[in-house]
N, C-alpha and C positions, 0 to 999 in steps of 0.2 A: 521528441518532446522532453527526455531526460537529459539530463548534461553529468558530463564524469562526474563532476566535482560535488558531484552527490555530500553534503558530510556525512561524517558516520556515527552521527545520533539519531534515535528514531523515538526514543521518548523521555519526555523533559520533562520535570518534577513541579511543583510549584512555580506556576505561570499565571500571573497574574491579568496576564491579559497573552491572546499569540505572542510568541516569537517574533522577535522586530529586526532578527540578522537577516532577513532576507528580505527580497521589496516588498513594499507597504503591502498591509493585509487589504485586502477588494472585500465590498461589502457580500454578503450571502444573498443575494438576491434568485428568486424561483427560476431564472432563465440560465443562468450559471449554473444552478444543481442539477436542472434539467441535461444541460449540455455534457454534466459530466458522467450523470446518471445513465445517458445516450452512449458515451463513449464506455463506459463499464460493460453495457449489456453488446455494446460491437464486440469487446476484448472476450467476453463469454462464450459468445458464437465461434471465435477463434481457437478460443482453448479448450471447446469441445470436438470442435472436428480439427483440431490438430495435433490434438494428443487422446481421441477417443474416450472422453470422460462425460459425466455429466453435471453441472454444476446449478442442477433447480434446489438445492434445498440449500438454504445458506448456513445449516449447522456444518455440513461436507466441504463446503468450499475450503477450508483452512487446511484438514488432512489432505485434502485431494492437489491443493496447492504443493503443499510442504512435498508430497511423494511427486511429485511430477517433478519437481527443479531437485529433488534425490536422486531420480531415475537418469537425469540429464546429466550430474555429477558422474555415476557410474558409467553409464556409457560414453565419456568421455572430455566432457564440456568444457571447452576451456572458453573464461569471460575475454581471453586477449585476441582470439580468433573469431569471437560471435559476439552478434548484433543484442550486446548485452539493453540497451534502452529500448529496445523492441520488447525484447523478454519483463522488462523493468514495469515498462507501463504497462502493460496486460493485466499483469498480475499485480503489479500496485495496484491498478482501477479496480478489479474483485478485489482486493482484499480490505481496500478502503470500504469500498462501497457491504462487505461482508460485515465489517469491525461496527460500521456505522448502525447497520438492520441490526447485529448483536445487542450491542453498547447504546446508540442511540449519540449525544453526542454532534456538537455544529464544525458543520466541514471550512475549514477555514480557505481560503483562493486566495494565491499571493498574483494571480497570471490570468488569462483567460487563452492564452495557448499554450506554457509549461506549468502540467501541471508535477511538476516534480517537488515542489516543497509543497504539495497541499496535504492539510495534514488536518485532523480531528481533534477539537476541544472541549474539554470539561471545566466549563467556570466553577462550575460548584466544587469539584477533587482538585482546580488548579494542576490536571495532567493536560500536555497534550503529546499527540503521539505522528508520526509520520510513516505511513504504511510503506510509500513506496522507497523509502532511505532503506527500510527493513529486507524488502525484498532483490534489491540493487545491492545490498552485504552479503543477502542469501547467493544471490548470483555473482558474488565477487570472490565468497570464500566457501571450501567446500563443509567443511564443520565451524558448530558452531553458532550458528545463525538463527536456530530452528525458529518458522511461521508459529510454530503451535506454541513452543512457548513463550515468544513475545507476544500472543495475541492471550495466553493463561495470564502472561502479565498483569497486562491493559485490566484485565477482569479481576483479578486482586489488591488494583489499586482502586478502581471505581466501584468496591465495594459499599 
């Protein structure tokens, strides 16, 4: 669902409307947020019985993210030997679908199969931001990158 060439911005300042470098934005329609909402709560089930965690309160999801791809660094992780779009999307989908219940926030869909540039916008702060670019650098570089404070970000611009 993710492709390398990920770029490596995840949050963009004054947008006047989405982002237009990537294919056309899809309208937000109830069956598209459904589908993605569905794929979030699959990625959940994953990342609780695959890394022993529990991710029902969405205040924890953001720590519980950040220390799990920490742990993965330590014990050894290299993104050139593993199934880094695997790990991308999991945790892009919570972390999206985290930033969104936090922030609130319209999910923008450039795809109805990659969702790798979907990303959350703020007409009114003119931010919009891309969880899963975020978490695809997290898994690209070992420091650096931190979930938590690109998600304190998000939160001191759309103050």
């Amino acid at each position: 669902m993710l492709s390398n060439n990920i770029s490596y911005f995840d949050i963009l300042d004054n947008q006047e409307t989405p982002y237009s470098g990537f294919k056309g934005v899809l309208n937000s329609v109830p069956e598209r947020e459904q589908r993605f909402n569905d794929l979030a709560e699959e990625a959940i089930i994953r990342i609780q019985n695959g890394f022993n965690v529990e991710l029902s309160n969405t205040a924890n999801c953001i720590s519980i993210l950040e220390s799990i791809i920490a742990v993965m660094w330590q014990e050894g992780w290299d993104p050139n030997n593993a199934d880094v779009d695997l790990f991308a999307t999991d945790f892009g989908s919570v972390l999206t679908r985290t930033i969104q219940n936090l922030f609130y926030g319209r999910l923008v869909f450039r795809s109805d199969r990659d969702i790798s540039h979907l990303s959350i916008w703020w007409p009114g702060y003119k931010i919009e931001v891309f969880p899963l670019h975020k978490v695809y650098k997290r898994l690209m570089k070992p420091i650096g990158e931190s979930i938590e404070v690109y998600v304190n970000n998000i939160s001191q611009k759309i103050k």
